[in-house]
C-alpha positions in Angstrom: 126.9 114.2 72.2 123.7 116.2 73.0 123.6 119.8 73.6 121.1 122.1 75.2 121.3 125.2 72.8 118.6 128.4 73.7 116.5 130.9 71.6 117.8 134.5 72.7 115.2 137.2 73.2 115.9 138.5 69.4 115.8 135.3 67.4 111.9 134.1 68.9 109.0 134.9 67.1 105.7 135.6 68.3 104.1 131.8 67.5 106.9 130.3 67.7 106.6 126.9 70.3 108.3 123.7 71.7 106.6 120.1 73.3 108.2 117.6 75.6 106.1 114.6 75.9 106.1 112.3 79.3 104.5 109.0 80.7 103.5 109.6 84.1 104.7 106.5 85.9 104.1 105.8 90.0 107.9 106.1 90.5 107.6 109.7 88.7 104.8 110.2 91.4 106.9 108.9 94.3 110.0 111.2 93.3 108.0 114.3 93.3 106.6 113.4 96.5 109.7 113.1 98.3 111.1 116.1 96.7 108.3 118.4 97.4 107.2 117.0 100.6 103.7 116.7 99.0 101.9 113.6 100.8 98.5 114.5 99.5 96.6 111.5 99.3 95.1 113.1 96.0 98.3 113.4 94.4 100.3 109.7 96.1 97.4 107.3 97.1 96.3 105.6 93.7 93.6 104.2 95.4 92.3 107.4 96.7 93.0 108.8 93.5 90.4 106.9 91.9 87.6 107.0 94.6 84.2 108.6 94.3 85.9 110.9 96.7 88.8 112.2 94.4 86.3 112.9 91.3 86.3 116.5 90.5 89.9 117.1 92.5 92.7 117.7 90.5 95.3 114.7 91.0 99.4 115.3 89.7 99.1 118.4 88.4 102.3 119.8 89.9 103.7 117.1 87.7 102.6 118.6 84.8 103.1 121.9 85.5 106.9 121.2 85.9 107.0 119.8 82.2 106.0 123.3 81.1 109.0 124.9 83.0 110.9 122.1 81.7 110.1 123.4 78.2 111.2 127.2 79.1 114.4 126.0 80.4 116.0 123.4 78.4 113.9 124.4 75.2 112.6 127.8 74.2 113.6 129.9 75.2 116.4 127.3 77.0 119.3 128.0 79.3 119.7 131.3 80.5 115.8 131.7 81.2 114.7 133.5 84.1 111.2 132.2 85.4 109.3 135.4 86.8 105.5 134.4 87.3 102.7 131.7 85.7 99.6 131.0 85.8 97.9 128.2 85.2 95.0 126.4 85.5 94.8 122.4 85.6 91.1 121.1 83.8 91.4 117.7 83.9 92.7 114.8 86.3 96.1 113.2 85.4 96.2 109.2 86.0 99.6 106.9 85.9 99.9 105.6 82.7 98.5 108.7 81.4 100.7 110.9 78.5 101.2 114.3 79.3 102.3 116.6 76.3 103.7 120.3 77.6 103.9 123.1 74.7 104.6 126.7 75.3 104.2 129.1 72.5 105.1 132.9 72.4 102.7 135.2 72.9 103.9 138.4 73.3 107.6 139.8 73.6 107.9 142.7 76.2 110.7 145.5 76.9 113.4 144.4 78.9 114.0 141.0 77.6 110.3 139.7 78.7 108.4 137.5 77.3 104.5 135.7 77.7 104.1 132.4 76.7 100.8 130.8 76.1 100.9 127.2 77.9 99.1 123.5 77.3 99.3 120.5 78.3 97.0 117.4 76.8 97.1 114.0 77.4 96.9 111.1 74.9 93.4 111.5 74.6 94.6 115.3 72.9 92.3 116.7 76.3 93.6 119.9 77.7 94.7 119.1 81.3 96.5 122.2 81.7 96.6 125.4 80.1 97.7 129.1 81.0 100.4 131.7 80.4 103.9 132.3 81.8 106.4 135.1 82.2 110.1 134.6 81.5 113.0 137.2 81.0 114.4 135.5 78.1 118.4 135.0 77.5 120.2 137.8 75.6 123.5 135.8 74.7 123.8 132.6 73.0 124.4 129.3 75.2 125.2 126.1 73.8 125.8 123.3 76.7 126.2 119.7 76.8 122.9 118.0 78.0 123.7 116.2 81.8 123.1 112.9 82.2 121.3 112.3 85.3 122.0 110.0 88.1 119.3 107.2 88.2 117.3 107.0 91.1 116.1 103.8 92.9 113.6 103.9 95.0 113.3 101.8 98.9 109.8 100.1 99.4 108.8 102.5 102.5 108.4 99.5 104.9 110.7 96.7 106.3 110.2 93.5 105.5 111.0 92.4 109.6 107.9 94.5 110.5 105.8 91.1 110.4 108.1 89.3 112.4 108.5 91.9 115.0 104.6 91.8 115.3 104.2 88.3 115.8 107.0 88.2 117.9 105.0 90.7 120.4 102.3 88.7 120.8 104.4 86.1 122.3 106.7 86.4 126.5 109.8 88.1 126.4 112.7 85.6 127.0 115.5 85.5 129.5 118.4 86.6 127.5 121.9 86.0 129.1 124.1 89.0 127.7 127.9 87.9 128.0 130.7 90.7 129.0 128.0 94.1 127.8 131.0 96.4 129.1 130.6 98.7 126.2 127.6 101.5 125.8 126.2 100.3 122.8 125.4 96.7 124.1 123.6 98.2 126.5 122.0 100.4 124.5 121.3 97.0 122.2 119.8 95.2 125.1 118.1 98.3 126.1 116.1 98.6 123.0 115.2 94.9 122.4 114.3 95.1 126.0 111.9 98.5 126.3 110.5 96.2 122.9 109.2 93.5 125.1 111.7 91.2 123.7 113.9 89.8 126.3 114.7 90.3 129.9 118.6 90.5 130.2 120.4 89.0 132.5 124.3 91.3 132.3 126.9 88.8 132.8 130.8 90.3 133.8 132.4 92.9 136.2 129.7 94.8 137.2 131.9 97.8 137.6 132.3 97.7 134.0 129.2 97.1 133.2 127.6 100.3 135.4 130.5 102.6 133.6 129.3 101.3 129.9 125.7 102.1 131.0 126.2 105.5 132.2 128.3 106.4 128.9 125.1 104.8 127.5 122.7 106.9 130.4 120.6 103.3 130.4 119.2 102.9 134.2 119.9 99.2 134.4 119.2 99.1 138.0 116.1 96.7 137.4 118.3 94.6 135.2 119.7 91.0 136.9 123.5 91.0 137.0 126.1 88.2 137.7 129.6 89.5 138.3 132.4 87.4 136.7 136.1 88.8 136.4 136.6 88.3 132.6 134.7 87.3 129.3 135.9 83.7 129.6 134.0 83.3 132.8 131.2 85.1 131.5 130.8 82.8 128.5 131.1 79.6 130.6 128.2 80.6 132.8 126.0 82.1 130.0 126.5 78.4 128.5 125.9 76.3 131.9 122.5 78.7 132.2 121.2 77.9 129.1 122.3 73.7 129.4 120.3 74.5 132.8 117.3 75.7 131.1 117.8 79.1 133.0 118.0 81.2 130.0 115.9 81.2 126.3 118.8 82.9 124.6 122.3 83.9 124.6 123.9 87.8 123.2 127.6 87.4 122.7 128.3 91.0 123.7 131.7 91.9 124.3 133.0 88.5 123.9 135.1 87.7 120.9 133.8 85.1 118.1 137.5 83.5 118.8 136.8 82.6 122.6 133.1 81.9 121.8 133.0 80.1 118.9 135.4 76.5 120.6 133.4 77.3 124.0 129.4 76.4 122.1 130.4 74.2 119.6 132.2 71.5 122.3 130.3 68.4 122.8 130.5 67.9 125.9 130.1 71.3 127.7 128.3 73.5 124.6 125.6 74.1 123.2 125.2 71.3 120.7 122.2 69.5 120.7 121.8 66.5 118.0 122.8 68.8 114.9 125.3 70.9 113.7 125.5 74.6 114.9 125.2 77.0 111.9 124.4 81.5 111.8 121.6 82.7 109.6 121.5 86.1 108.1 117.8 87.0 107.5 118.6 89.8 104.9 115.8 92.7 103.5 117.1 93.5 100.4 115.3 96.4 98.6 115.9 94.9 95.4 114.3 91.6 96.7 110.6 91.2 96.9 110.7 89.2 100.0 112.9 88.5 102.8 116.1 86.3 101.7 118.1 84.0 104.5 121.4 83.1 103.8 123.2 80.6 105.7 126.4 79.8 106.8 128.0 82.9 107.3 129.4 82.5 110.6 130.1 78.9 111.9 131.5 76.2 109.7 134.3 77.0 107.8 134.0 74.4 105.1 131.6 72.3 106.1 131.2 68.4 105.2 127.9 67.7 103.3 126.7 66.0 106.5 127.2 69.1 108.1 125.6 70.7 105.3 122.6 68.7 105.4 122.2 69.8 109.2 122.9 73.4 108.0 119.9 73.3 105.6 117.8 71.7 108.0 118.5 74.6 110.6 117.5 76.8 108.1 114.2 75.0 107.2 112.9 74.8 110.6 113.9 78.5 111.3 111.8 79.9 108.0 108.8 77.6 109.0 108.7 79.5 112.4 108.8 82.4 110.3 105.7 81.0 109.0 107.0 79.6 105.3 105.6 76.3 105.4 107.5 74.8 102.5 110.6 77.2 101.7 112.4 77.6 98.8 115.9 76.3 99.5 118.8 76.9 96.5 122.1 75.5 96.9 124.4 78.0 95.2 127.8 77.1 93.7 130.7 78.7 91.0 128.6 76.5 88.5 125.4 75.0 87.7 127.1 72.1 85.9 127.6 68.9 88.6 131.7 68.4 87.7 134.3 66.9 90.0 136.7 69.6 89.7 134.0 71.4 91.6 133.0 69.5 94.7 130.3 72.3 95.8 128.8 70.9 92.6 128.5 67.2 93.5 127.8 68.0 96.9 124.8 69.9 96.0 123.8 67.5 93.6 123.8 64.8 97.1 121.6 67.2 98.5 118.8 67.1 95.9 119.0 63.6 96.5 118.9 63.5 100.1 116.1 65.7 100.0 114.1 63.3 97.7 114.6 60.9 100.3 113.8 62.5 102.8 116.7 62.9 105.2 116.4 66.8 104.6 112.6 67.4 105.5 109.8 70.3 104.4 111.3 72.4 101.8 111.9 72.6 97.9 115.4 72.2 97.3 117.4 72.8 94.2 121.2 73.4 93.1 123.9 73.7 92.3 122.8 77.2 91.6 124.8 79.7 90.4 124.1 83.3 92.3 122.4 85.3 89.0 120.5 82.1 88.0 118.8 82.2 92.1 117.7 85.7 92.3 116.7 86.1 87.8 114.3 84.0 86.5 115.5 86.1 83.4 118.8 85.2 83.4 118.2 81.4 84.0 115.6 81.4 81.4 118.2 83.2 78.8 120.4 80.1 80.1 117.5 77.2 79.2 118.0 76.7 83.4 114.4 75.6 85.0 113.9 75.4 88.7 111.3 75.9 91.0 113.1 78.0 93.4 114.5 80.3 90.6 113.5 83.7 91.1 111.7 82.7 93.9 114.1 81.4 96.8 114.0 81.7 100.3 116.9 80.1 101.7 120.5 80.2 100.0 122.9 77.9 101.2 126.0 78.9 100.5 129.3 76.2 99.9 131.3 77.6 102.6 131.3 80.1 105.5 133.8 82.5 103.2 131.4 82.6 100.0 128.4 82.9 102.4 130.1 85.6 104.7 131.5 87.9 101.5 128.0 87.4 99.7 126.1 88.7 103.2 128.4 91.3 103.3 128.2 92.2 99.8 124.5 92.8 100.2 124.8 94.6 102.9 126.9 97.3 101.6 126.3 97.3 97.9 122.7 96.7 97.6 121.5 98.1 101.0 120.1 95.2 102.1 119.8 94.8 106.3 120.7 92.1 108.1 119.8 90.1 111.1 121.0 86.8 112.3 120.6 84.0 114.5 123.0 81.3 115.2 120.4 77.9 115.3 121.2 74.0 116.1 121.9 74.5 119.9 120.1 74.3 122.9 118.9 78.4 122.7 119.5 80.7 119.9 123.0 82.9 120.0 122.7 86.1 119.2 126.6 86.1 117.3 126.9 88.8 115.2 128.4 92.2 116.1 126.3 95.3 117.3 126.5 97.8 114.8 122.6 98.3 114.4 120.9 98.5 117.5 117.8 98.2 115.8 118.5 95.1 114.0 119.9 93.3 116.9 116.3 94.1 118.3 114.8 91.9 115.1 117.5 89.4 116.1 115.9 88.7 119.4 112.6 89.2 117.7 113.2 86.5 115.1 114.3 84.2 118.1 111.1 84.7 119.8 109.4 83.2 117.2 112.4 80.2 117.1 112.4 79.5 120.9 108.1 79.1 120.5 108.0 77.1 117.8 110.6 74.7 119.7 108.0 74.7 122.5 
């Protein structure tokens, strides 16, 4: 184990001295911004940084002037050591990349424990970026601790990957939306906010006395809103279902209804939704760790799905990521293995796929599996594994085997690795808005990715 151990105020010697050497990276840059609140572009914007502008300014010095109190206090004189004044003056720019060496060295020790240190830092080119002097009061007892290990830190790209979506979205008409059974405040605070977005224009479908008491609790003015009073949710679904079979609505938000009463009511033949294809949710899914914007599908609809149903479930998703604007997406069929075997029939079914694909009953994409999960999102991994694929490392679309795999993975995502979701259910005559309101703002990105569905359809 490593310790921290100090120099008391009677073992230093004048001359004495300790280093710590750092790379300044742009996550090190990042951190101290968000710690510090510092949003200089001087210090943050690289690009700035490097502009005729910044010449002559002094860029991350801060950084380099906390190694040197990193010295006095883990170092010499170490824990214990009271910081009473410094100054300093910083000669040179610092870049990222760019290795900063800290030293102090005692200069003079003082009555009461005090002591002036003499302080540099140089960078790899041994150029003085930072020199000056600090005051300490310097420990009188000994202290020997075990060094912390700190917490990692991740960091969040500062942007959502829907904010290109919602964009494009705007530049088309809001559609008509029919909400089923909104009788609690935060649908309407949902519809609300996709609707003040330009989004939709909600038509509230249920007991309108319910409806006016879930918008008060929400204090949402929803007296410009269209309402159609029905007694109960299974009312509420059959008309939301005859207005969109009459071409009176572009898209349908379950609401309050339950996924139980909905899901037999759109997916009958005769009186749903269906079209010519199979009916199947996709979760469009930011996931920090992700470079771009990953769509998982099914998570919601087809329990275990036939591979005729899965070829219509990969085909919703294609046609929903090219009105994204992905021309040719990257579809990977994932599986427990990426060995074809009859003991696994996710295997051979994704194996049919491929093949379909090459014959063109699934259109417009780059298909691949059986794919194991780590294989889909490492090109490392697969690589380690001799696995080559186009869509490795690189996928758009991942289809899982069967809604429980797809609906545990989505979750999984969502809670472990911060990733945010929205979702669609595709294949029917509008878009359905399925999933549970429990982000207001990403039901808005819902409606704003079925802007871009219901357009491209036109």
């Amino acid at each position: 184990m490593d310790y921290l151990e100090n120099r008391t105020y009677d073992e230093i010697e004048v001359g004495e001295s300790a280093s710590l050497s750092r790379i300044l990276t742009n996550e090190d840059i990042q951190i101290f911004a968000i710690m510090s609140g510092d949003i200089n572009p001087a210090h943050v914007d690289a690009e700035y940084a490097q502009s005729d502008m910044f010449r002559g300014i002094i860029g991350h010095g801060m950084w380099g002037g906390s190694l040197i109190s990193t010295v006095l206090g883990t170092q010499l004189p170490g824990p214990g050591t009271i910081y009473l004044s410094q100054s300093l003056q910083f000669k040179k720019p610092v870049a990222i990349g760019d290795t900063l060496t800290a030293t102090v060295t005692a200069k003079e020790k003082k009555p009461k424990n005090r002591i002036l240190f003499s302080c540099l830092c140089t960078n790899q080119k041994k150029e003085t970026v930072i020199e000056g002097e600090a005051e300490v009061i310097a420990p009188r007892k000994k202290i020997k601790r075990p060094k912390m290990v700190l917490p990692e830190i991740k960091l969040r790209r500062s942007y959502s990957l829907f904010n290109d979506y919602i964009a494009k979205a705007k530049t088309f008409k809001a559609l008509r939306a029919a909400v089923i059974y909104p009788v609690h405040e935060k649908i309407i605070l949902a519809v609300h906010d996709a609707e003040q977005a330009g989004f939709i224009k909600p038509v509230l479908i249920g007991p309108e006395d319910r409806i006016r008491q879930a918008a008060k609790k929400a204090k949402i003015d929803i007296s410009a809103y269209q309402q159609i009073e029905v007694e109960h949710s299974f009312l509420a679904i059959e008309k939301a279902i005859q207005m969109a079979r009459n071409e009176e609505t572009d898209l349908i938000i379950r609401g309050a209804a339950t996924r139980e009463d909905l899901l037999p009511a759109i997916k009958d033949y005769k009186n749903g939704l269906l079209v010519d294809r199979v009916l199947s949710n996709i979760t469009v899914m930011d996931v920090p760790t992700y470079p771009k914007a990953l769509m998982l599908t099914d998570t919601l609809i087809n329990v275990d799905p036939s591979i005729d149903e899965k070829r219509g479930i990969i085909q919703n998703a294609i046609d929903f990521a090219r009105a994204l604007g992905i021309e040719k997406p990257k579809v990977a069929l994932i599986a427990g293995s990426d060995d074809i075997t009859k003991e696994m029939q996710s295997t051979v079914d994704a194996a049919a796929l491929c093949k379909m694909a090459d014959r063109g009953q699934i259109k417009h994409a780059i298909i691949d599996g059986p794919l194991t999960f780590d294989n889909v999102i490492s090109a490392e991994v697969a690589r380690d594994k001799g696995i080559s694929s186009p869509v490795i490392g690189d996928a758009d679309i991942i289809v899982a085997p069967n809604l429980e795999t797809g609906n545990i993975l989505g979750k999984q995502l969502e809670y472990l690795a911060e990733s945010r979701n929205a979702s669609l259910v595709l294949g029917g005559k509008v878009p359905l808005l399925m999933s549970h309101i429990n982000d207001i703002h990403l039901s808005t990105v819902s409606c704003a990715l079925a802007i871009l569905v219901v357009n491209m359809n036109r």
